[in-house]
Kinemage of the C-alpha trace (Angstrom):
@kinemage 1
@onewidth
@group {chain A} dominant
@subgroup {mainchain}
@vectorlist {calphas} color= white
{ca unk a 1} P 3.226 62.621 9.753
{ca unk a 2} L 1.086 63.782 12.829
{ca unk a 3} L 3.299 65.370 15.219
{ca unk a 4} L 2.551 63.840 18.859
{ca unk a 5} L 2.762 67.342 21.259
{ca unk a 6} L 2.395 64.346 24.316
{ca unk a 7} L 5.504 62.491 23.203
{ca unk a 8} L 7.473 64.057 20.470
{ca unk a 9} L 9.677 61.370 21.021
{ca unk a 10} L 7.948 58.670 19.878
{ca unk a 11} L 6.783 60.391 16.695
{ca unk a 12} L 10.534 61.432 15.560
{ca unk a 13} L 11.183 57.345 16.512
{ca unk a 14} L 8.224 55.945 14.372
{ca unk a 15} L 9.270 58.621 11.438
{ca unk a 16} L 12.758 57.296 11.503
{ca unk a 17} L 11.610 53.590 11.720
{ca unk a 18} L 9.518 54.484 8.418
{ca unk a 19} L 11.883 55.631 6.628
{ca unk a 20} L 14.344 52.794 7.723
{ca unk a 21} L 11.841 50.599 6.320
{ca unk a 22} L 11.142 52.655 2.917
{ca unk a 23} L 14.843 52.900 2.603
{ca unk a 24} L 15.314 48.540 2.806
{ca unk a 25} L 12.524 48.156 0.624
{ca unk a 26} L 13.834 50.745 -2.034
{ca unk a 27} L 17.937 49.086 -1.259
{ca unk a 28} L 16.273 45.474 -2.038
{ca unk a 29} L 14.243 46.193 -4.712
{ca unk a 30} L 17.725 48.011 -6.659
{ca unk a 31} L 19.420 44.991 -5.946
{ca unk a 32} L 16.699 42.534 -7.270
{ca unk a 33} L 17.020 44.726 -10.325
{ca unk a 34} L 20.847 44.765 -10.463
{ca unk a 35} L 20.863 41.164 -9.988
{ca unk a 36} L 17.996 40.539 -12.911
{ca unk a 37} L 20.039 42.504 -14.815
{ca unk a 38} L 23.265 40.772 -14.706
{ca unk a 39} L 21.906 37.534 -14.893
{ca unk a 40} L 21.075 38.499 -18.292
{ca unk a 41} L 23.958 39.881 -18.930
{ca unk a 42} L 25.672 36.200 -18.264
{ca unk a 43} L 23.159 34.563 -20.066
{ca unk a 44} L 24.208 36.711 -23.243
{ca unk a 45} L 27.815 35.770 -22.918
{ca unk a 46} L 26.916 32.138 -21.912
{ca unk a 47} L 24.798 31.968 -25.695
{ca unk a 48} L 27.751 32.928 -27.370
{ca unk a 49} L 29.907 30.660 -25.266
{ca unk a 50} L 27.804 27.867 -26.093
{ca unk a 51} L 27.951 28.673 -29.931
{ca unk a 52} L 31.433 28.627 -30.018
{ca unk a 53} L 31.566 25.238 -28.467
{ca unk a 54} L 29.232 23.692 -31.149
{ca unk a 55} L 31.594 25.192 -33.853
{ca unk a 56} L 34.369 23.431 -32.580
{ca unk a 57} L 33.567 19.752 -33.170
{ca unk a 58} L 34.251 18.120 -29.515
{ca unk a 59} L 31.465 16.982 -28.609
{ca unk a 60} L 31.970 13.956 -30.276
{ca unk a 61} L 36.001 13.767 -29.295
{ca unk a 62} L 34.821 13.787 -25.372
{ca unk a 63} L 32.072 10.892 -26.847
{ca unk a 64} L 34.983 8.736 -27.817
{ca unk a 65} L 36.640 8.839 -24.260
{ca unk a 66} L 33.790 6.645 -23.083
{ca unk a 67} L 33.317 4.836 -26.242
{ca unk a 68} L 34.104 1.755 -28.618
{ca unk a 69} L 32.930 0.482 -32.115
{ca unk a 70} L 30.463 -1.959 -29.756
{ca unk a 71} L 28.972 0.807 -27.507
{ca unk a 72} L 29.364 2.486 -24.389
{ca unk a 73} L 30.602 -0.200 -21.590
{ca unk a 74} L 28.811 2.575 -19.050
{ca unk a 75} L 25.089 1.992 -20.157
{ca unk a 76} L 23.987 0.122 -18.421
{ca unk a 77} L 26.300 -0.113 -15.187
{ca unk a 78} L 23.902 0.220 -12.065
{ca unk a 79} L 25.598 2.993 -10.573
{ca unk a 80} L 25.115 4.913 -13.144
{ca unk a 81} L 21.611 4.079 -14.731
{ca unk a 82} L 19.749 2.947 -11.550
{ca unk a 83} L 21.043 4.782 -8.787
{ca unk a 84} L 22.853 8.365 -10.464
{ca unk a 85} L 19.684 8.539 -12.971
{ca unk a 86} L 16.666 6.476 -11.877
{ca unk a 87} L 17.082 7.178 -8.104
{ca unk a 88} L 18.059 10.941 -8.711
{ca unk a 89} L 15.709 11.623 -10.848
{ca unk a 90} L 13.213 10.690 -8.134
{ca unk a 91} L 14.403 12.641 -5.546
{ca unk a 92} L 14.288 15.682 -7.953
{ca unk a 93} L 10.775 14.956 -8.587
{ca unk a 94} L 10.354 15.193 -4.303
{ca unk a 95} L 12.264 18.082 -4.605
{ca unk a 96} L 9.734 19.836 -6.755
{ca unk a 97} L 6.914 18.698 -4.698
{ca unk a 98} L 8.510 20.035 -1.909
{ca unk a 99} L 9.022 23.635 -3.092
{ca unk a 100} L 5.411 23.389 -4.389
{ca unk a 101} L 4.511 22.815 -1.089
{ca unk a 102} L 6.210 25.573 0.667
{ca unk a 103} L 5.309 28.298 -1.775
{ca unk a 104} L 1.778 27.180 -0.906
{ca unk a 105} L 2.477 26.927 3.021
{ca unk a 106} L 5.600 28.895 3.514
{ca unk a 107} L 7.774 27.639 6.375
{ca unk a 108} L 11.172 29.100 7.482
{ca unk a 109} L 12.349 32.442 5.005
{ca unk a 110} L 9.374 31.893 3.021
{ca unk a 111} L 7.540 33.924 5.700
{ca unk a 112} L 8.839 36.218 4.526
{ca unk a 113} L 8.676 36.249 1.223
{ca unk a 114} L 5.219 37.175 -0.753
{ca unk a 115} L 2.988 35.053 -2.173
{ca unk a 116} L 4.524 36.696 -5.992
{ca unk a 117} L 7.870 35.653 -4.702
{ca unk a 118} L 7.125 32.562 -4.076
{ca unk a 119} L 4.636 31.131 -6.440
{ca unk a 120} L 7.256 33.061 -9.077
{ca unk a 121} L 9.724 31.216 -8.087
{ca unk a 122} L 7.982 28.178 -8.575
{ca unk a 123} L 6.209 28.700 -11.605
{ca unk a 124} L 10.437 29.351 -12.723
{ca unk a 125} L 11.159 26.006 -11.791
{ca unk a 126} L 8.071 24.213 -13.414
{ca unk a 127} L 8.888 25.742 -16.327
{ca unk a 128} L 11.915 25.197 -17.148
{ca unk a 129} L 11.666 21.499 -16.272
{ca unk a 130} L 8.218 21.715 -18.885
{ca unk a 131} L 10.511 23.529 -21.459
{ca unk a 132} L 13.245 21.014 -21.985
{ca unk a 133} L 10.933 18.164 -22.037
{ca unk a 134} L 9.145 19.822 -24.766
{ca unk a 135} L 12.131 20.591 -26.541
{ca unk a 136} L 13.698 16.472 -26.015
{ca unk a 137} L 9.973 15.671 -26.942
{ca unk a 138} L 10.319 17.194 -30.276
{ca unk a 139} L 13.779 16.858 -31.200
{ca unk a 140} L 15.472 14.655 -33.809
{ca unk a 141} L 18.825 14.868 -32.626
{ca unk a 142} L 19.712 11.215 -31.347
{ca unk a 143} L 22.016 10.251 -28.623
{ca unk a 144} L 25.459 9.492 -28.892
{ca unk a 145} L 24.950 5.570 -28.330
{ca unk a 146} L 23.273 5.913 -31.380
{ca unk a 147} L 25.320 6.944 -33.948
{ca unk a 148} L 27.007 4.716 -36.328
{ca unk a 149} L 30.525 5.036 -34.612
{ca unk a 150} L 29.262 3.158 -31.843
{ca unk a 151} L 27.039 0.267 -33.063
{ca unk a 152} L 24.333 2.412 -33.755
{ca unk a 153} L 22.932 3.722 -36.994
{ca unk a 154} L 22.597 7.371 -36.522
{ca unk a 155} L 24.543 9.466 -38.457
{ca unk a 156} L 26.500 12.737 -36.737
{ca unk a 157} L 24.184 15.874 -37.291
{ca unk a 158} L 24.494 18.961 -35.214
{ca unk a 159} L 21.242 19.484 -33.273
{ca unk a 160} L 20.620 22.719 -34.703
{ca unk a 161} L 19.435 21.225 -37.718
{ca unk a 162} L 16.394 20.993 -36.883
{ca unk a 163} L 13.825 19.094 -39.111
{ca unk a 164} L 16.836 16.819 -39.912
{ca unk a 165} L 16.432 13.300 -38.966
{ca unk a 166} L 19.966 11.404 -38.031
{ca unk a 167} L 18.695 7.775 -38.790
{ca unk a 168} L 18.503 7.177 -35.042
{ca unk a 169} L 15.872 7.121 -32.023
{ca unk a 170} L 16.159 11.091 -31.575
{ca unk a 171} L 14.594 13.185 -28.610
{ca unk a 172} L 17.604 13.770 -27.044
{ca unk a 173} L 18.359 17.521 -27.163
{ca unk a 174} L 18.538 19.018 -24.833
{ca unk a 175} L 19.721 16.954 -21.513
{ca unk a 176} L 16.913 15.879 -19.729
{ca unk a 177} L 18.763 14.539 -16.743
{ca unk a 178} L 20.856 17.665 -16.422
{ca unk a 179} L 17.619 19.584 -15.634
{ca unk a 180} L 17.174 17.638 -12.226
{ca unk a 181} L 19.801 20.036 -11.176
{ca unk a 182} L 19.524 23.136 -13.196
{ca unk a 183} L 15.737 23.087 -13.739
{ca unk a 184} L 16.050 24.734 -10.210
{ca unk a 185} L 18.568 27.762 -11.167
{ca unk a 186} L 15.918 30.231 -10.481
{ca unk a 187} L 16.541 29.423 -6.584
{ca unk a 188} L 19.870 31.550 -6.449
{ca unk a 189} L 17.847 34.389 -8.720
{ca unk a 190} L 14.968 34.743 -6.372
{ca unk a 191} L 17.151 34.158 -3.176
{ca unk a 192} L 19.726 36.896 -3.911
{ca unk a 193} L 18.155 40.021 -2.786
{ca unk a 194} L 17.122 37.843 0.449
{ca unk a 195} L 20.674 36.388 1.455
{ca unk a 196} L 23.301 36.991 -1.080
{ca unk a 197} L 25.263 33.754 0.739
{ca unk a 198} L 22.587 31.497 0.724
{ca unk a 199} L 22.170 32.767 -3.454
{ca unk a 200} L 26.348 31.857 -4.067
{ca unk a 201} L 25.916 29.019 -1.845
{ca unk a 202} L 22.398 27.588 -4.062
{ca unk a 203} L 24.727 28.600 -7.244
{ca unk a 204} L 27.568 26.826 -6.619
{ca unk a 205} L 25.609 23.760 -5.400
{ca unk a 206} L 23.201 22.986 -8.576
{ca unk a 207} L 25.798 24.014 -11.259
{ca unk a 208} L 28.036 21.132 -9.636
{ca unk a 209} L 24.873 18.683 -9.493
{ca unk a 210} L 23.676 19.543 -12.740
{ca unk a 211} L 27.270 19.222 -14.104
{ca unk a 212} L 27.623 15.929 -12.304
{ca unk a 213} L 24.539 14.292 -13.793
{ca unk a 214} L 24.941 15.604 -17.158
{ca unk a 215} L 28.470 13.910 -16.899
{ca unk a 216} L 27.139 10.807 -15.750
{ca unk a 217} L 24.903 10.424 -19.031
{ca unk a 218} L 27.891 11.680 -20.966
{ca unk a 219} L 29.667 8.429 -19.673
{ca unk a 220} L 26.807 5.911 -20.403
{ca unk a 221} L 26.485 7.601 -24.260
{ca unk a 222} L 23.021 9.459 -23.247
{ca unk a 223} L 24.289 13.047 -24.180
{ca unk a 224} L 27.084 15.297 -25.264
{ca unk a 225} L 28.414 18.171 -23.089
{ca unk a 226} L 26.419 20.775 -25.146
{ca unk a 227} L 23.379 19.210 -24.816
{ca unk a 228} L 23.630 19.127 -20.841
{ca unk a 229} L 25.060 23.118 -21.387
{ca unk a 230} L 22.474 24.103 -23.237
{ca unk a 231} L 19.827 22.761 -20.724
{ca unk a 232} L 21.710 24.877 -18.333
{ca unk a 233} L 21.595 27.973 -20.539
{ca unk a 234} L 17.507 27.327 -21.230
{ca unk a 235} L 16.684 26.999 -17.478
{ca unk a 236} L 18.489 30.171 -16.400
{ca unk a 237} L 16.763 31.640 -19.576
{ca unk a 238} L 13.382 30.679 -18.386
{ca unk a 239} L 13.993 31.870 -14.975
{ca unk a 240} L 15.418 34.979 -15.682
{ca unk a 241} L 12.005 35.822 -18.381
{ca unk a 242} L 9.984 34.380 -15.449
{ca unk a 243} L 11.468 36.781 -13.015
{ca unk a 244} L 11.073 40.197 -15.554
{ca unk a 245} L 7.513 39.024 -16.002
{ca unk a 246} L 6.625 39.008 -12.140
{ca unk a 247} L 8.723 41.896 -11.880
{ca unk a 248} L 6.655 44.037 -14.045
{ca unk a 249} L 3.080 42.429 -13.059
{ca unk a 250} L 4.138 42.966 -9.543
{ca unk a 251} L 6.923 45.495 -8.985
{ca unk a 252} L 6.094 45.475 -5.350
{ca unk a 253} L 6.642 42.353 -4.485
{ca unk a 254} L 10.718 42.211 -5.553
C-alpha cells in the first residue's frame, strides 16, 4: 500500500476497507465450503437411510392404502392427474425457463452473484432434471398400478434389480414428478453462503413440494415412496457434484 503523506487518512481508510473486503470474501468462501461439505455429509446418511427403507418391505404396505384388487380409484381423478401433475408439471417447466433466464440476465441478488455462480447453479438444476429422466427412461421397474395385486400384471421386484423385467410397462424409477420440486435442490446449496434464511427458507419450501407431488402419484398408483426419495437423494447428489466441480474449476467465484 502507497502511503498518502497529503491525507494519511484516507490511505489507513482504503487499507481497512481492503481488508474488510478480503476478510468477507475469505468468511464466504469457508462457509460455501462448510456448507458443500455437510451437504455431503447428509447425503451419506440419507443413502443409508434410503437403503434401510427398501429392506423393510413398505413400500408396497403404503401402496395398499390407496389400492384395491381393481386399481387405484385416484388415477385418474382430475385433481390429481390434470391439475397436481399436468398443470404442475408445466409451471415447473416455466420455472426452469425462468432461472435460465436470469442466470443469463441476472436481475435482483443475481447481480451479485458471478456468472460461475449462476450458470452453476443452473447447469445443477438441468441436470438433475436430465438425470432422472434418463434413469425412468431406462428402467424396468413398473409402477405400482401395474402389478398383479392391482389388476395389473407386473410382478413385485425391487428396483434395484436392474436388468430384471417385472412383466409390466416399466420406466418408472425413479419419480419423475417428484423432480418438479427437488430437481431444484441446488437453489438452497448455491443460496447459502448468500442469505442463510433465504437457503432454510428455499429448503423447507421444495422438500414440502417435492414431498407433496411425489404423494400425489403415490395416491393415483404412479410411484412408491422410495422411488419419489430416491429422486430426492439423486438431485441433491447431482447438485452437490455440480457444486465441487465449479468449486474447483473456479475457486474464486464461491
Amino acid at each position: 500500500m502507497k502511503y498518502d503523506r497529503f491525507n494519511p487518512n484516507l490511505s489507513l481508510t482504503s487499507h481497512s476497507a481492503a481488508l474488510l473486503s478480503d476478510a468477507g470474501v475469505l468468511m464466504r468462501h469457508t462457509q460455501a465450503s462448510a456448507t458443500h461439505r455437510s451437504w455431503g455429509y447428509a447425503l451419506l446418511l440419507g443413502f443409508a437411510l434410503l437403503g434401510l427403507w427398501d429392506l423393510t418391505g413398505w413400500d408396497l404396505m403404503l401402496a395398499r392404502w390407496y389400492a384395491d384388487a381393481e386399481g387405484f380409484p385416484w388415477r385418474a381423478h382430475p385433481l390429481l392427474s390434470h391439475v397436481l401433475h399436468d398443470r404442475v408439471r408445466q409451471v415447473g417447466w416455466v420455472v426452469m425457463a425462468g432461472l435460465t433466464l436470469w442466470a443469463a440476465w441476472p436481475m435482483g441478488v443475481g447481480r451479485t452473484w458471478s456468472r460461475t455462480e449462476r450458470w452453476s447453479l443452473v447447469t445443477a438444476v438441468w441436470m438433475s432434471l436430465l438425470l432422472i429422466v434418463t434413469l425412468k427412461r431406462f428402467s424396468l421397474t413398473s409402477c405400482p398400478w401395474d402389478l398383479a395385486e392391482f389388476g395389473g400384471t407386473a410382478a413385485s421386484i425391487s428396483h434395484w434389480q436392474w436388468g430384471i423385467a417385472d412383466g409390466g410397462g416399466g420406466h418408472c424409477f425413479p419419480g419423475g414428478h417428484a423432480s418438479t420440486a427437488f430437481g431444484f435442490l441446488a437453489l438452497p446449496l448455491w443460496w447459502w453462503r448468500h442469505s442463510p434464511r433465504a437457503a432454510t427458507f428455499l429448503f423447507v419450501t421444495i422438500v414440502v413440494l417435492g414431498l407433496g407431488l411425489g404423494w400425489v402419484q403415490q395416491m393415483r398408483g404412479a410411484h412408491y415412496l422410495s422411488h419419489n426419495l430416491w429422486t430426492a437423494w439423486l438431485c441433491g447428489a447431482t447438485a452437490w457434484g455440480v457444486m465441487g466441480i465449479a468449486k474447483r474449476l473456479r475457486p474464486s467465484a464461491f
